[in-house]
C-alpha positions as CSV (number, residue, x, y, z in Angstrom):
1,X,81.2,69.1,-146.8
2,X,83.3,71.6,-145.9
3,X,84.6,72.0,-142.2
4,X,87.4,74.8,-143.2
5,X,85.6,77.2,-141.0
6,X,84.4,75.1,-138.0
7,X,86.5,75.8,-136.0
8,X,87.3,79.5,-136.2
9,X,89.2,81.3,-133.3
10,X,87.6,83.9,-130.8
11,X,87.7,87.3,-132.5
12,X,89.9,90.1,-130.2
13,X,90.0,93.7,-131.2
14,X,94.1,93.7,-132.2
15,X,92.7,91.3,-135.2
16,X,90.4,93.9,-136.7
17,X,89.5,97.6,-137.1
18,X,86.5,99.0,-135.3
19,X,84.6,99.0,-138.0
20,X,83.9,95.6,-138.0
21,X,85.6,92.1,-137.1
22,X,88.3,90.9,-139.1
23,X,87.8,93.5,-141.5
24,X,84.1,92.9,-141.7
25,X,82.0,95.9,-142.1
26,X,79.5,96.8,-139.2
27,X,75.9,99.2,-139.0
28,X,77.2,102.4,-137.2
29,X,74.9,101.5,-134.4
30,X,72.0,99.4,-133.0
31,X,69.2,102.5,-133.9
32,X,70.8,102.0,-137.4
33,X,70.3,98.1,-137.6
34,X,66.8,98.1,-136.1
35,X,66.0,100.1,-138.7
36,X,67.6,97.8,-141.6
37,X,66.3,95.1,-139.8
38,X,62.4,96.6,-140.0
39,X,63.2,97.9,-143.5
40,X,64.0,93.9,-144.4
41,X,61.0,93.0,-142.3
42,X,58.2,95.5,-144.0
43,X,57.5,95.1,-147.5
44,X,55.1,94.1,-149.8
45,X,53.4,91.2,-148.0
46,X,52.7,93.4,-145.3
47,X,50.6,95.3,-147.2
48,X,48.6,93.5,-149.9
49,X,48.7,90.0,-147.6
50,X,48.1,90.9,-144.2
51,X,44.6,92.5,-144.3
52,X,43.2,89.7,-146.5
53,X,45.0,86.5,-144.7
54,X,43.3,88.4,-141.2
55,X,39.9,89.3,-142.9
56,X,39.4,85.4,-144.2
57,X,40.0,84.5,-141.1
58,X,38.3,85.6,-138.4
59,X,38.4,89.4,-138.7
60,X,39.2,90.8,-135.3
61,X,39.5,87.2,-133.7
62,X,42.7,87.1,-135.6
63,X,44.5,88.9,-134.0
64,X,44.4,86.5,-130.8
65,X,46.5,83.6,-132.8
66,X,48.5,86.2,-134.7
67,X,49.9,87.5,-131.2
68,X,50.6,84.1,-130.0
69,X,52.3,83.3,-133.1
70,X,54.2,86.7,-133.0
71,X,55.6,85.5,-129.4
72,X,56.0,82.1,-129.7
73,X,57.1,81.7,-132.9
74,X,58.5,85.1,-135.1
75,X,60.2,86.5,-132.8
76,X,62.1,83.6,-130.9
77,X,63.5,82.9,-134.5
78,X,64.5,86.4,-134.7
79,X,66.4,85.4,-131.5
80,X,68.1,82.5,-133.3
81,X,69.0,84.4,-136.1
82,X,70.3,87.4,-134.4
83,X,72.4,85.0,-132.2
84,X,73.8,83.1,-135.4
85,X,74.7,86.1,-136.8
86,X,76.3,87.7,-134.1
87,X,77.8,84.8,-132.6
88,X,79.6,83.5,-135.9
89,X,80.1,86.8,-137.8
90,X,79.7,85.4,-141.2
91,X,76.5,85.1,-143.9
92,X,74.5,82.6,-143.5
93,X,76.4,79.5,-144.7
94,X,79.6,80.6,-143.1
95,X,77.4,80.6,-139.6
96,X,75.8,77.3,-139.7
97,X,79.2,75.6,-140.7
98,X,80.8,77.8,-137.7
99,X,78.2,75.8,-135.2
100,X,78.6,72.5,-137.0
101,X,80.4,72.0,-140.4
102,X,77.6,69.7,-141.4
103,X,75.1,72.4,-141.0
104,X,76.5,74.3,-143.8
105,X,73.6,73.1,-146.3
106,X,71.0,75.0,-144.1
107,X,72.7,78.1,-144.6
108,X,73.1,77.5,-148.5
109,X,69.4,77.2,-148.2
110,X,68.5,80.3,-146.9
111,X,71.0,82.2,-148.9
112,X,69.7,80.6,-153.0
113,X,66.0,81.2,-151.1
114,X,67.4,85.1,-151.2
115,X,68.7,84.8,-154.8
116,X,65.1,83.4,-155.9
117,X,62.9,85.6,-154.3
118,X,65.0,88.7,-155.1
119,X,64.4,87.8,-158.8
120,X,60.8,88.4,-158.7
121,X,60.4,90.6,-156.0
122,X,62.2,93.1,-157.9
123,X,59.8,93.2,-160.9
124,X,57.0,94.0,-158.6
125,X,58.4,96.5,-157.6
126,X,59.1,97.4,-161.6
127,X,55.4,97.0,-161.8
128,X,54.9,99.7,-159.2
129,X,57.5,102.1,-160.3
130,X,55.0,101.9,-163.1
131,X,52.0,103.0,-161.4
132,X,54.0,105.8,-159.7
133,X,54.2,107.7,-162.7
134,X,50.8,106.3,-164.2
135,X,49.2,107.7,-161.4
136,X,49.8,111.2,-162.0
137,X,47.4,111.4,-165.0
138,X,45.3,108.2,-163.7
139,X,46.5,106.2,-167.2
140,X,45.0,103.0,-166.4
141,X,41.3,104.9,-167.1
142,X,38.4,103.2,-166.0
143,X,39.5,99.6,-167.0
144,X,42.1,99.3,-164.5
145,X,41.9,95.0,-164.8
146,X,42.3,95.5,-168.8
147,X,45.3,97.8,-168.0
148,X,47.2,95.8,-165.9
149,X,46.4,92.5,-167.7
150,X,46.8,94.1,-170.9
151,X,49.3,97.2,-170.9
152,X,51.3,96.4,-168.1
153,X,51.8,93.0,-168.1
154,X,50.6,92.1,-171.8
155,X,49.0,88.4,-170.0
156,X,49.5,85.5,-172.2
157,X,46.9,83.0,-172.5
158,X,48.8,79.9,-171.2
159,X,51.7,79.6,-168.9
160,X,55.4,78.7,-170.7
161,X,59.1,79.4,-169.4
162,X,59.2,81.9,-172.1
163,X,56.8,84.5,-173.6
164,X,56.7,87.5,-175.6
165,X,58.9,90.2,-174.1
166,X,57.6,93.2,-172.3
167,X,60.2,95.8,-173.0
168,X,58.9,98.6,-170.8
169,X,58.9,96.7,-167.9
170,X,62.3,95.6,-168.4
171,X,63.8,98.8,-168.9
172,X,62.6,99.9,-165.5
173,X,63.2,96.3,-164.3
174,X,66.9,97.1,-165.2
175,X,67.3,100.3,-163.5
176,X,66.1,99.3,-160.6
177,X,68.4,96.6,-160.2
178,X,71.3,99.0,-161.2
179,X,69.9,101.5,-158.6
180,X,69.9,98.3,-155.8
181,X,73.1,97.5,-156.6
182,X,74.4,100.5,-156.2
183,X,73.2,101.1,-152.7
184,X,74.4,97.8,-151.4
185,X,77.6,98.4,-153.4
186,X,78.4,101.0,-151.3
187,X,78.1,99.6,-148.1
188,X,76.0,97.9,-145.0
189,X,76.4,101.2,-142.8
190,X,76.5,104.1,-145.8
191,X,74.6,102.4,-148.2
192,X,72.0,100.1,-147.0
193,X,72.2,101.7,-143.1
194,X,71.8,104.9,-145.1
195,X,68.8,103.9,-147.2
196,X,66.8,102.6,-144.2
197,X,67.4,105.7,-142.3
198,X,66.5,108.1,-144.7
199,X,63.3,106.1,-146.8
200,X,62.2,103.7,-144.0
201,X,61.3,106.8,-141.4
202,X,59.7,108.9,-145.0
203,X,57.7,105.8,-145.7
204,X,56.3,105.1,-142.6
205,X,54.8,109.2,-142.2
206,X,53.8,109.0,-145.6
207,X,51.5,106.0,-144.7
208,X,50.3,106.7,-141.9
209,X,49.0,109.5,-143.4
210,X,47.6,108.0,-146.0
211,X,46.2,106.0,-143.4
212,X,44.7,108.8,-142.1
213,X,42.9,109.9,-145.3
214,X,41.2,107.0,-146.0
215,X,39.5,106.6,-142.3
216,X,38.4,110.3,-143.3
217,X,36.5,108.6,-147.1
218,X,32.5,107.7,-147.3
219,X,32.1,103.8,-146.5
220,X,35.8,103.5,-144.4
221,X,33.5,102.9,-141.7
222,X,32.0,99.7,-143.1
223,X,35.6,98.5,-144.3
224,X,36.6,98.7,-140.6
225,X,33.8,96.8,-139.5
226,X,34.0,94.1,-141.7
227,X,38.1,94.2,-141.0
228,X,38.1,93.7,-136.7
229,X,35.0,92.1,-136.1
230,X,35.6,89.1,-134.6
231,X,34.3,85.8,-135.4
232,X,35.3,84.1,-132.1
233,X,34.2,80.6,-133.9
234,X,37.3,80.8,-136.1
235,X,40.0,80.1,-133.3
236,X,38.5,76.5,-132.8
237,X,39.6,76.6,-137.1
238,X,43.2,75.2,-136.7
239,X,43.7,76.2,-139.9
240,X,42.9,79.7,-138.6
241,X,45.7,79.1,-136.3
242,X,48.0,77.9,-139.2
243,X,47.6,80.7,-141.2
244,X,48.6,83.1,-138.7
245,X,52.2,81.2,-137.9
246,X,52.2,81.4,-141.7
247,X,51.8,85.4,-141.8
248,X,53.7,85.8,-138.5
249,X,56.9,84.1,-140.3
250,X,56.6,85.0,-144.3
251,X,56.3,89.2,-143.0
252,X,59.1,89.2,-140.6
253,X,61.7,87.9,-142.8
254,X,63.2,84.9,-140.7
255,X,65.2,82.0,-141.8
256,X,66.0,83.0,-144.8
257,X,69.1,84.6,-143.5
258,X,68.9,88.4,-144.3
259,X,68.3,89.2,-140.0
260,X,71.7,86.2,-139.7
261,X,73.3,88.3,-141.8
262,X,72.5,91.9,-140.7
263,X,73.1,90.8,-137.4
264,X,76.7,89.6,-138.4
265,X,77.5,93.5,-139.5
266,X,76.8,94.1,-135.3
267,X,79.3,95.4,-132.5
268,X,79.7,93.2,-129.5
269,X,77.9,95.1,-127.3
270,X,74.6,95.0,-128.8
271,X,71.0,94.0,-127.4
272,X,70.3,91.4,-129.2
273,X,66.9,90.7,-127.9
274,X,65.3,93.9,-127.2
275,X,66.3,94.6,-130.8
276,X,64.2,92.0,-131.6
277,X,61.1,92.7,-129.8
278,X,61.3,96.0,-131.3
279,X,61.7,95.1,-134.7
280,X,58.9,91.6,-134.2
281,X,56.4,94.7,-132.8
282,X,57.4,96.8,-135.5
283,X,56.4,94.9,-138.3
284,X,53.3,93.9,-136.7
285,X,52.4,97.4,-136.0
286,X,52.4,97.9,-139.0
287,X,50.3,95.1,-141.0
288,X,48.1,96.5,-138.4
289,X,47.8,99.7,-139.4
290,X,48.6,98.5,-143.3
291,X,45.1,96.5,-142.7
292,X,43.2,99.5,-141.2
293,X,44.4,101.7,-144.0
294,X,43.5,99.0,-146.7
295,X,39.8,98.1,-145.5
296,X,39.3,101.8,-144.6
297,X,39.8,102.0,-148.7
298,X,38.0,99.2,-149.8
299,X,34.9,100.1,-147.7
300,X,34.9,103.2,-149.7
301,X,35.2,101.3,-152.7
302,X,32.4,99.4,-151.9
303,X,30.5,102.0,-151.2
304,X,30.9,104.2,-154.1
305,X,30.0,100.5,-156.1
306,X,27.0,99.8,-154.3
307,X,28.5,96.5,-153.4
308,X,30.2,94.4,-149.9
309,X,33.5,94.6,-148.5
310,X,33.6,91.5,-148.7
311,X,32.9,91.7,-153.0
312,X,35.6,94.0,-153.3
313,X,38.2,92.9,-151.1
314,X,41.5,91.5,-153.0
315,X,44.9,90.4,-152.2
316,X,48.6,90.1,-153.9
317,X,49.0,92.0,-156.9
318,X,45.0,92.2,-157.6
319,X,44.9,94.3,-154.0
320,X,47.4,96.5,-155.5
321,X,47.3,97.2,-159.3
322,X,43.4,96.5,-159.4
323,X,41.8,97.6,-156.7
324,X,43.5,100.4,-155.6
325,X,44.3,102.0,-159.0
326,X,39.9,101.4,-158.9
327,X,40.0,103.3,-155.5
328,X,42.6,106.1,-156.5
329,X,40.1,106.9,-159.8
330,X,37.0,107.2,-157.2
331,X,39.2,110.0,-154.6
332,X,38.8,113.2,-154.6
333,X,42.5,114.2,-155.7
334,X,43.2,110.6,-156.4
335,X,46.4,110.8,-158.4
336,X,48.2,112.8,-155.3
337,X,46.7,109.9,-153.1
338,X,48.1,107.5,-155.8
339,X,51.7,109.1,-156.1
340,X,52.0,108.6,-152.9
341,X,50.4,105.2,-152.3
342,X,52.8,103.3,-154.9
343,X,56.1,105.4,-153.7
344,X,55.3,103.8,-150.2
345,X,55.5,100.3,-152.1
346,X,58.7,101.3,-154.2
347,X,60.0,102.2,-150.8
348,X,59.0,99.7,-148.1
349,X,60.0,97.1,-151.6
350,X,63.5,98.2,-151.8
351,X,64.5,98.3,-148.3
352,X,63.6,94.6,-148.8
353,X,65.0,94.0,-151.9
354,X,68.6,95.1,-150.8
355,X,68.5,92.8,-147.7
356,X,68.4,90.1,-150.0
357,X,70.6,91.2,-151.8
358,X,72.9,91.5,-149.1
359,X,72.2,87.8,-148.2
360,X,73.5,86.5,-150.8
361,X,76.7,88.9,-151.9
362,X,77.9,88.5,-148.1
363,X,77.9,84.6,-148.7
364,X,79.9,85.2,-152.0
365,X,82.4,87.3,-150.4
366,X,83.2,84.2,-147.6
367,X,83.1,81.4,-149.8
368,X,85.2,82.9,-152.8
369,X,87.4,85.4,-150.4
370,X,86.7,88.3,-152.6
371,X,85.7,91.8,-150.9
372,X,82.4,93.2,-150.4
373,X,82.2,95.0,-154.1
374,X,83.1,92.2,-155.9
375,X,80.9,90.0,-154.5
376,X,77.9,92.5,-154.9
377,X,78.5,93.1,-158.2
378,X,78.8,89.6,-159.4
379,X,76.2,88.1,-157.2
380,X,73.8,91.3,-158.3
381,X,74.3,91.3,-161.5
382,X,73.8,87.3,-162.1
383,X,70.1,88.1,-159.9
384,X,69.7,91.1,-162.2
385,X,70.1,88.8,-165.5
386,X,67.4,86.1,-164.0
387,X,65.0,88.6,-163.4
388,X,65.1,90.0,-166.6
389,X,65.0,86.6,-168.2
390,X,62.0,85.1,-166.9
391,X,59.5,88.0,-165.4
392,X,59.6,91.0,-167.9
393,X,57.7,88.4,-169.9
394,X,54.2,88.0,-171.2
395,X,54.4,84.9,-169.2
396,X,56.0,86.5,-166.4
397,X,53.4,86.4,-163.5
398,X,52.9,83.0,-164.2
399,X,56.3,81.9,-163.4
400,X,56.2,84.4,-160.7
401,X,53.1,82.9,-158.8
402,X,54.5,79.4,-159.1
403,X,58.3,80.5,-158.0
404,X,56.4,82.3,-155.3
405,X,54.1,79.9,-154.0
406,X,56.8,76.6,-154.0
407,X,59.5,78.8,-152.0
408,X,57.4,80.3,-149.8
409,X,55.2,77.7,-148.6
410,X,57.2,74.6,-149.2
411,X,60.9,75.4,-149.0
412,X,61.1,78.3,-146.6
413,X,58.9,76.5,-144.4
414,X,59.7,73.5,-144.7
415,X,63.8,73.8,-144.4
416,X,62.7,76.4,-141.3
417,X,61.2,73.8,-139.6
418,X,63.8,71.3,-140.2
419,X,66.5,73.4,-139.5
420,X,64.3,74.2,-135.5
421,X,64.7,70.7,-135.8
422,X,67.9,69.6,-135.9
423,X,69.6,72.5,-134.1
424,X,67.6,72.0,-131.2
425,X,67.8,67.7,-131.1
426,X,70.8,66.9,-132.9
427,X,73.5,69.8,-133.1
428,X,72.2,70.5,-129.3
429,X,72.8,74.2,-130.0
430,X,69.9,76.3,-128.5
431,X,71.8,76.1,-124.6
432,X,75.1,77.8,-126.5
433,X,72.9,80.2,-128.2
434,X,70.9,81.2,-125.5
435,X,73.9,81.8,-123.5
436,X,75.3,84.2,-125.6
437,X,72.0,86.1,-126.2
438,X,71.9,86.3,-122.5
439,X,75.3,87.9,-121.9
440,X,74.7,90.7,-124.0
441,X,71.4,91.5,-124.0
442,X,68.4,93.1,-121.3
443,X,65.8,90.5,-122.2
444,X,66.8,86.4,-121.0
445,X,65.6,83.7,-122.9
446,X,65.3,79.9,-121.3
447,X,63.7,76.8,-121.4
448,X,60.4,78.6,-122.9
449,X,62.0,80.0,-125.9
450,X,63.8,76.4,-126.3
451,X,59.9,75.0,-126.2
452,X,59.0,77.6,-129.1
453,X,61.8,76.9,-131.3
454,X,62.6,73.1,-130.6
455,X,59.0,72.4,-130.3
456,X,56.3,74.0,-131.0
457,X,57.4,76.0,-134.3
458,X,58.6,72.9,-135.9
459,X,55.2,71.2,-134.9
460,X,53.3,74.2,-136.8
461,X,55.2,74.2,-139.6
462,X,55.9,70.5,-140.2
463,X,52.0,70.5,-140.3
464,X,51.8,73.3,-142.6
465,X,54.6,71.5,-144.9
466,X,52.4,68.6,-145.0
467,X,49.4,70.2,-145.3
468,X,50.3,72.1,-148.4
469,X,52.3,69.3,-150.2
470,X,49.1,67.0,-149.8
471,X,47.0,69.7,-151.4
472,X,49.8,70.8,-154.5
473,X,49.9,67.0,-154.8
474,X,46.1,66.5,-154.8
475,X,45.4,68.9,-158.0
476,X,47.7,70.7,-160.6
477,X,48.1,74.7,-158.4
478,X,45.7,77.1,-160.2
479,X,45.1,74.7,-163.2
480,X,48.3,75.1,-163.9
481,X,49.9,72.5,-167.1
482,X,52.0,69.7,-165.2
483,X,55.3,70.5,-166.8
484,X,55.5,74.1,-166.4
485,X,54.8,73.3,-162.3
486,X,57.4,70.7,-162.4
487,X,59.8,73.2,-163.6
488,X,59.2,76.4,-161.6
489,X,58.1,74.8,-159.0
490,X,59.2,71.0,-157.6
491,X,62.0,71.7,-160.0
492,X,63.1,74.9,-158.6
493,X,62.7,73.4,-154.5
494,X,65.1,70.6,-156.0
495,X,67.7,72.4,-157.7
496,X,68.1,74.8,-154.8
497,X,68.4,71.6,-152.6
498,X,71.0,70.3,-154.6
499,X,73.3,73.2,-154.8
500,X,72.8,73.8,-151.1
501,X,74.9,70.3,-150.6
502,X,77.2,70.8,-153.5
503,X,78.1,74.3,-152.5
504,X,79.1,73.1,-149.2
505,X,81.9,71.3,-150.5
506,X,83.4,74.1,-151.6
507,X,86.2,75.8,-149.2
508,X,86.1,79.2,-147.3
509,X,88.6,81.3,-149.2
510,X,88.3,84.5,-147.1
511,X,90.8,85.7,-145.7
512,X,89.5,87.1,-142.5
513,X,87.5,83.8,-141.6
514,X,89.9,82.7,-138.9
515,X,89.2,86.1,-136.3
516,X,85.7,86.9,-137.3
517,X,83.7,85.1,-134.1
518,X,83.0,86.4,-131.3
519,X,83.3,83.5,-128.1
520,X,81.9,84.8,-124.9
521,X,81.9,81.7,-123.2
522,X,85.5,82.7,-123.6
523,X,86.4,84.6,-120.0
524,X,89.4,85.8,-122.3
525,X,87.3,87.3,-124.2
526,X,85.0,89.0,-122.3
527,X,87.8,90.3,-119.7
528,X,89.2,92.1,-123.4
529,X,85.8,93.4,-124.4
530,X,85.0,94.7,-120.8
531,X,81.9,92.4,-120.2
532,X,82.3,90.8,-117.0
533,X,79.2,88.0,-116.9
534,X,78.0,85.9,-113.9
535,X,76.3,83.2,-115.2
536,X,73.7,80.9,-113.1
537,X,72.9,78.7,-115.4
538,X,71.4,79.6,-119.0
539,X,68.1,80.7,-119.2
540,X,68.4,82.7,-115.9
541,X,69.0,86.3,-115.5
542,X,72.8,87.0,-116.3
543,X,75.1,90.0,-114.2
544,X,76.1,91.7,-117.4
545,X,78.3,94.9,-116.7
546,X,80.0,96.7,-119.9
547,X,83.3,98.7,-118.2
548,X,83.7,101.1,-121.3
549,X,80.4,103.1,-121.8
550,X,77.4,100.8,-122.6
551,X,75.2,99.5,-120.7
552,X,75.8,99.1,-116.6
């Protein structure tokens, strides 16, 4: 492997324009990365996965192990990532192999994890461009199942790599990949920054008060109810406990490098982790309020059907092209309600989108020394061809489901918890981190956030790893034929694994690599930046005075 970058000289401001390090680019300011950082964070998931994963179990009690796992396990990561990125100023591979040249694959990982999920992520979000436009004469009628199955989608009747192709979708598939590439073209601060601070902000008031409408339908009431109350029994369920580490770290977008990586595009004197307590608190605001808004809607669904919540609730894509489109046909002015419902998914899907995006163009540009453009436009255009190869397809959402379900629930987490793992027991990193966390930021992390990440993350998700292998080993996932899991699934985890290593082989080419890290254990260093730290000892609160502006 590749140790061209390992050991990479402290960055000083003669090396670089203040726009970034070493010609790096950099968010205009911290408001302007929370934001992109919350934008990556809120998506989809939060929407159509949180108010299912916490109605099945245990209603309100939920919320008890979804705190703890918020604090103990989300947002120390975020910590880790932030201090990767900031630390080592480089994507994701270029960071891990800036700690320890060996670590390099772990990086790799995180980054072809981006390059997957960006390939089917952006055909939901096809799908709900879609239902933006459908819902302004309510299309779908009063078969909104048969639509979706049928017109949309055009379902075939068994799973294969490649079916019948679904032109409509791919059209819009195609423009919105030229649209994302565009924006992240442009640039971290005036493209992405800039998307994040205009359509994060407008999605968020246009929720909430959609929010607001639905507490105000017939039957919201009884959606509520059946959404917070508790069932105090389920938090002896460790499996209750499992699944919300498991919705803690899928909604918050850790270790899979896009927070590394935005975090890279930072000045020195940034607070790293009162960022990240706003952003961790952010998301889980709102999947909160996502869940309120949802169950406030399906208790009116269930009302006007004479039926339970709990017989209409739905998650994933059923939650959202099913049900709702059901809901939106039962409102009083349901295609304004519906307009607006799918825009807030377009939007809170795209902020997303181009922070993977961004992932895995920034860890083009290291390795092949080519300049941010380039490298987006290669990198987006090769995701752009995937996507349109394998999900604008009658087959599509089965490819889709088993692509989804292997890198979420066996690769992310899996390579997470290894990666805890080995930086906290065998690269003996988390002391170094912490260290430079502390020096530049109001909140000081010690030997409790070393428990959380060294300890008791890996724990949960080694368990959940094992736990879920066992049962996709047990029985073929959803009935699924053997060969078409092999290859979408065990296939894909492999393939990634293997390029991980081999790409590691291959040398840094860029240019800037050799003054892009900032060393604050380096008095040099901070006497240049004006940060003038007294250190007792790591993990305790650090004397952090910044001479020019900043904080005092």
């Amino acid at each position: 492997m590749s140790h061209t970058a390992g050991g990479a000289s402290a960055y000083r401001p003669s090396d670089a324009p203040d726009t970034g390090s070493g010609g790096r680019q950099a968010f205009s300011g911290r408001t302007v990365f929370i934001l992109a950082a919350i934008g990556s964070a809120v998506g989809l998931g939060n929407i159509w996965r949180y108010p299912y994963v916490a109605y099945s179990n245990g209603g309100g009690a939920f919320l008890v192990p979804y705190l703890v796992a918020l604090l103990t396990a989300a947002i120390p990561l975020l910590f880790v990532d932030y201090a990767m990125g900031h630390k080592f100023r480089g994507s994701a591979p270029l960071a891990f192999s800036r700690l320890k040249g060996w670590l390099q694959p772990f990086g790799w990982i995180q980054t072809l994890m981006c390059f997957v999920i960006a390939t089917y992520y952006a055909v939901v979000l096809a799908w709900a461009t879609r239902y933006f436009f459908y819902s302004f004469n309510l299309a779908w009628g009063d078969d909104p199942e048969g639509f979706f199955n049928g017109t949309v989608l055009q379902v075939a009747d068994t799973p294969s790599a490649f079916g019948s192709f679904v032109g409509s979708t791919a059209l819009v598939l195609a423009a919105l990949w030229a649209v994302s590439i565009l924006i992240v073209w442009i640039g971290v601060d005036a493209g992405i920054g800039w998307l994040n601070r205009v359509f994060l902000p407008l999605m968020m008031v246009v929720f909430a008060a959609l929010v607001i409408r639905a507490l105000l339908l017939d039957g919201a009431a009884d959606g509520l109810n059946a959404f917070f109350s508790p069932e105090w029994a389920a938090l002896k369920d460790a499996e209750v406990w499992v699944a919300a580490y498991g919705q803690v770290f899928f909604s918050t977008s850790v270790a899979i490098g896009a927070m590394l990586t935005y975090a890279s595009y930072l000045h020195l004197k940034t607070n790293l982790t009162g960022s990240g307590l706003v952003v961790g608190f952010s998301n889980a605001s709102f999947e909160v309020l996502a869940g309120i808004g949802v169950f406030a809607c399906i208790g009116f669904l269930a009302h006007q059907q004479g039926v339970t919540v709990g017989e209409a609730v739905a998650s994933g894509p059923g939650l959202t092209f099913v049900v709702f489109p059901a809901l939106i046909s039962e409102m009083p002015f349901g295609n304004v309600f519906g307009v607006l419902f799918f825009g807030c998914l377009l939007l809170a899907g795209v902020t997303s989108l181009v922070s993977l995006m961004q992932v895995v163009g920034a860890a083009f540009a290291d390795k092949a020394g080519v300049s941010h453009r380039t490298a987006t436009l290669v990198t987006g255009t090769v995701m752009a061809l995937v996507s349109l190869a394998f999900y604008p397809r009658s087959t599509g959402l089965y490819v889709l489901d088993v692509t989804d379900n292997w890198v979420n629930n066996v690769l992310l987490v899996g390579s997470a918890g290894l990666a805890c793992i080995v930086l906290t027991w065998v690269a003996l990193a988390l002391p170094r981190l912490a260290r430079h966390l502390n020096t530049v930021s109001s909140f000081r992390l010690g030997k409790v956030w070393m428990f959380c990440v060294g300890v008791l993350t890996p724990a949960v998700l080694a368990f959940t790893t094992w736990d879920t292998v066992k049962g996709l080993r047990a029985e073929p996932y959803e009935g699924y034929p053997t060969d078409f899991i092999n290859t979408f699934g065990w296939g894909m985890v492999g393939l990634v694994l293997l390029l991980s290593v081999l790409l590691s082989f291959v040398p840094f080419r860029n240019r800037h690599l050799h003054a892009t890290s900032y060393d604050l254990e380096d008095p040099e260093v901070r006497a240049i930046h004006g940060v003038d730290t007294t250190e007792r000892g790591y993990g305790h609160a650090a004397t952090t005075t910044y001479t020019e502006g900043g904080r005092a």
